[in-house]
N, C-alpha and C positions, 0 to 999 in steps of 0.2 A: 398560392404559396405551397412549397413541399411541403407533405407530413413524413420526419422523422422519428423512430423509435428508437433509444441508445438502450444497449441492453447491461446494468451496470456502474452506479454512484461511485466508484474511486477518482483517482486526479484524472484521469482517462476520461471517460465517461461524461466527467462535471467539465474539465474546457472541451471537449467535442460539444457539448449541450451550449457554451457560455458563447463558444464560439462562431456557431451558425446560427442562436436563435433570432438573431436579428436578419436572416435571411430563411426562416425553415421554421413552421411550428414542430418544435422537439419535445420531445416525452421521454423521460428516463425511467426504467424498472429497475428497483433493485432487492433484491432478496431477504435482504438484511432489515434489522429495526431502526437503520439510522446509514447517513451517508458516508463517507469517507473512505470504503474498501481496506488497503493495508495500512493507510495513514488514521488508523484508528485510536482512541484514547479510552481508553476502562478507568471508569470511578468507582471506589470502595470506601465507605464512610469517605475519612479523611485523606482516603490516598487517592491518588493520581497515576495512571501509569500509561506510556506511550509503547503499545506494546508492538506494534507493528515494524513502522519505517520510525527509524529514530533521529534524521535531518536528513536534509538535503544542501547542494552545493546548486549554484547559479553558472553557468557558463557561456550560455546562447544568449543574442541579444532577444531573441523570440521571449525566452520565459523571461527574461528579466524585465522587460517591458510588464510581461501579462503578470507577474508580481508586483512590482511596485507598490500599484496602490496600496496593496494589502500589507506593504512594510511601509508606505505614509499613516495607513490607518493601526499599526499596530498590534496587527491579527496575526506578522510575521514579525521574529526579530532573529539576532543575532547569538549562536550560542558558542562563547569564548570558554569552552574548557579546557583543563588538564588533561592530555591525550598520553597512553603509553599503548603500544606493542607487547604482546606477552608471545613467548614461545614457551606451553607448557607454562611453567610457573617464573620462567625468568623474564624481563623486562630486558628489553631489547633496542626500544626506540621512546622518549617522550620529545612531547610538544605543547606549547600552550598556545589553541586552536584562534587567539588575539593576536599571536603574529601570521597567522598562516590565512588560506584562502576561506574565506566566510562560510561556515556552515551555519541554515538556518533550520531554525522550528519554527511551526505553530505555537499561538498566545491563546488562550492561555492551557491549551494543549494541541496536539497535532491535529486533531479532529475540526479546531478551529478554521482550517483552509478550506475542507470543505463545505463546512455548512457557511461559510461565508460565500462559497461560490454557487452554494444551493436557491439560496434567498430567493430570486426570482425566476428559478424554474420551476417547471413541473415534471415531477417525481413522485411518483407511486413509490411508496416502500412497504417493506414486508410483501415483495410481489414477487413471485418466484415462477419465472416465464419457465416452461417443461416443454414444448414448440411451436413453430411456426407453419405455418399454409399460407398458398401465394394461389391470387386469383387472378381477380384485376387490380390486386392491394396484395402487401403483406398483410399478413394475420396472426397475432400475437396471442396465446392461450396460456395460462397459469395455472398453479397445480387446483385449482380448485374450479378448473373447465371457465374461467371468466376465458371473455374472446376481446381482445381490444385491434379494432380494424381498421382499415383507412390508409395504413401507412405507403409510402412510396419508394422511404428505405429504411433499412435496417442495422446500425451500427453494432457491434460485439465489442464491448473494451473489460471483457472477465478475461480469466487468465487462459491458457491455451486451453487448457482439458475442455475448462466448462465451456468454450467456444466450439469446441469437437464435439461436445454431445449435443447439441442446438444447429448447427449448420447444416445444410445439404452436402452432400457428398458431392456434387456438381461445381458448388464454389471454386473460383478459381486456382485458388491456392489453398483448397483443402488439403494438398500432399504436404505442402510445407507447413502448414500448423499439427496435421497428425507428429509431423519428426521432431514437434519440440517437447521437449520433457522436463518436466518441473518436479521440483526436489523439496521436501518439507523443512518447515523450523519450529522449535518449542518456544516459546517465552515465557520466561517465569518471573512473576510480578512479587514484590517483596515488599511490605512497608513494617515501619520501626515508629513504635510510641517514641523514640529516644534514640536521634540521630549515631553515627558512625563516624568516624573522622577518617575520612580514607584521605590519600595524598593525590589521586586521580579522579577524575570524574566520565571519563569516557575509556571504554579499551577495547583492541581487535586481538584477540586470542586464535594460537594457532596450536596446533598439535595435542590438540585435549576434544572432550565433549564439547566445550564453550566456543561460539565462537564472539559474542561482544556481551561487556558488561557496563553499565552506564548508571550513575546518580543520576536518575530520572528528576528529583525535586530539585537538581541543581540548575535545570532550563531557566531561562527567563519566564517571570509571570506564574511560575507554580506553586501549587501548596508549601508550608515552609515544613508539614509532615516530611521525615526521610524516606524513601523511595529507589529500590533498585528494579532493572528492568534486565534481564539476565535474556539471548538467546542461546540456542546450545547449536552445535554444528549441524550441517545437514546430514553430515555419516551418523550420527545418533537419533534424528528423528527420524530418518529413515528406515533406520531398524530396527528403533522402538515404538513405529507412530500410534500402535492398538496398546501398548502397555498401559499397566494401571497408573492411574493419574499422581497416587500417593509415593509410589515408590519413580515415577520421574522427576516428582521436587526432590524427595529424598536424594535421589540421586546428584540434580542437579545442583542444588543446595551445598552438598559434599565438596561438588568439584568447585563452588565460588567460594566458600570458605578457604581453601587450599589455596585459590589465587588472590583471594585478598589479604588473606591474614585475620578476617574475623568470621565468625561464630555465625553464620547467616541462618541458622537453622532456629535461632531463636525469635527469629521476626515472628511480630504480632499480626502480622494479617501474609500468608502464602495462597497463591493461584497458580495454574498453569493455561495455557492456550494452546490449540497446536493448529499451526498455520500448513493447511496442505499443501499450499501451491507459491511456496514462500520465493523462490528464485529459481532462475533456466537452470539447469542440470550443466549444457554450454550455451552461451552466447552468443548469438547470431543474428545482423538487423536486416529486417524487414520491412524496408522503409515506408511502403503504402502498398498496403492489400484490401485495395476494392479491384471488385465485380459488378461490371458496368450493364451485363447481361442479365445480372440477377437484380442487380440494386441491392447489394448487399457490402458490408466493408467491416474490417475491421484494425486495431487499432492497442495498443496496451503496452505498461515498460515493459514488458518482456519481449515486444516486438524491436527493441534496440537496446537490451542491456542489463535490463530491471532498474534500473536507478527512477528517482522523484521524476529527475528532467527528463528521465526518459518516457516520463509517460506522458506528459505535455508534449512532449516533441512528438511522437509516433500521433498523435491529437492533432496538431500543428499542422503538419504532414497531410496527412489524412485528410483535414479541412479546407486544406487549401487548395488542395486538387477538387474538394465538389463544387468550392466556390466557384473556381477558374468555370468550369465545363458542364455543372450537371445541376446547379439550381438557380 
């Protein structure tokens, strides 16, 4: 049996690892204290906040198969909000997301998908791989000189850069991963002792700092604490991404009051995050990048679009071709 190493716990990572371990002993590294990459969820006492990818949409029969279960098991549901369009401060477009195409979350946060997709793998966490060496094996080494060996191949599902700084420059489509360029985003997490009555619960914002703002605690399955989850545009976190942390709430705070009509600056619990590698710069799919010569591949939504499905699918992809031919 092959030894695989996926380098990477997001939705990437977790089905290329779900999907071949039944033909591949697979090992996943990931950096982080916990799995889920951008589908991540931060708890603060009582609050909740999904600060990352805030739903996804089903469209393929591929994922909608490889979800299921986890919307028989109730790990996934269905989230029917109040949608509006903002241009600047004027409202442009609403919907209520119960008649329209399904967008789902994670139960009983987004981070739910992946640790339910973790459960029987094996996953090193807090492992932070710094490079590799190729013998008669790949050779896996982390920042603290550990060697983990044996591999046959090596999967990359982190986002372009941190595959560029880990890859051979020999890789077959090393040119085409150096030309993608990824764009930052802020998230600013918000929770209230004493809810807000707003009239929407999700919004896409266009010509300002923001670009979505969401009642986080209005998901299915979540704390009944109030909870907003605010991102800002990429033109602002790109040109503020060193700024101090107090005056980008400040800041950002500013401009969600203005578009909501309340006072955001009095919430009892404020954070910020700053997501460096939040989405492509532009869009371009990459439908399957292995290296047959290296035993090397890789694979992530940013290799089709940045979307949820898109990272299952460039996984999908990717998978299907080692099964056909290479294990």
């Amino acid at each position: 049996m092959k030894k695989i190493a996926v380098i990477g716990a997001g939705l990437s990572g977790l089905s290329v690892a779900s999907l071949l371990k039944n033909r591949a002993e697979v090992v996943v590294f990931e950096k982080a204290r916990g799995v889920s990459g951008r589908m991540s969820t931060r708890y603060a006492g009582p609050y909740c906040f999904d600060h990352g990818a805030q739903y996804f949409t089903v469209r393929t029969e591929a994922f909608k198969t490889f979800i299921q279960p986890l919307i028989n098991n109730g790990i996934i549901g269905r989230w029917n909000a109040n949608y509006v369009k903002f241009d600047g401060q004027r409202i442009t477009e609403r919907k209520n997301w119960l008649n329209d195409e399904p967008r789902y979350v994670g139960i009983p946060g987004m981070n739910s998908i992946a640790k339910h997709l973790s459960e029987d793998l094996n996953i090193h966490i807090n492992t932070r791989i710094t490079s590799l060496k190729q013998a008669n094996s790949w050779q896996l080494i982390d920042e603290e000189d550990k060697v983990y060996d044996g591999f046959d191949w090596v999967i990359f599902t982190v986002p372009a850069p941190q595959t560029l700084a880990l890859i051979p420059e020999t890789f077959q489509y090393y040119t085409d991963i150096s030309a993608v360029k990824m764009r930052a985003c802020f998230a600013l997490m918000l929770g209230f002792a004493n809810p807000l009555t707003f009239k929407f619960e999700a919004a896409h914002i266009s010509n300002a700092d923001l670009s979505w703002l969401a009642v986080n605690s209005h998901k299915p399955g979540r704390a009944n604490q109030f909870t907003l989850v605010v991102h800002s545009s990429e033109d602002y976190a790109e040109t503020h991404f060193d700024d101090d942390r107090e005056i980008m709430i400040k800041h950002l705070c500013a401009q969600t009051s203005d578009i909501s009509g309340y006072d955001v600056s009095r919430a009892d619990y404020k954070t910020i995050h700053r997501w460096r590698y939040a989405n492509n710069a532009v869009r371009k799919n990459h439908p399957v990048l292995i290296d047959q010569n290296l035993n090397l591949a890789v694979c992530g939504d940013w290799c089709l679009g940045g979307r949820i499905e898109n990272a299952f699918t460039s996984a999908y992809n990717l998978t299907n071709v080692m099964k056909e031919s290479l294990l």
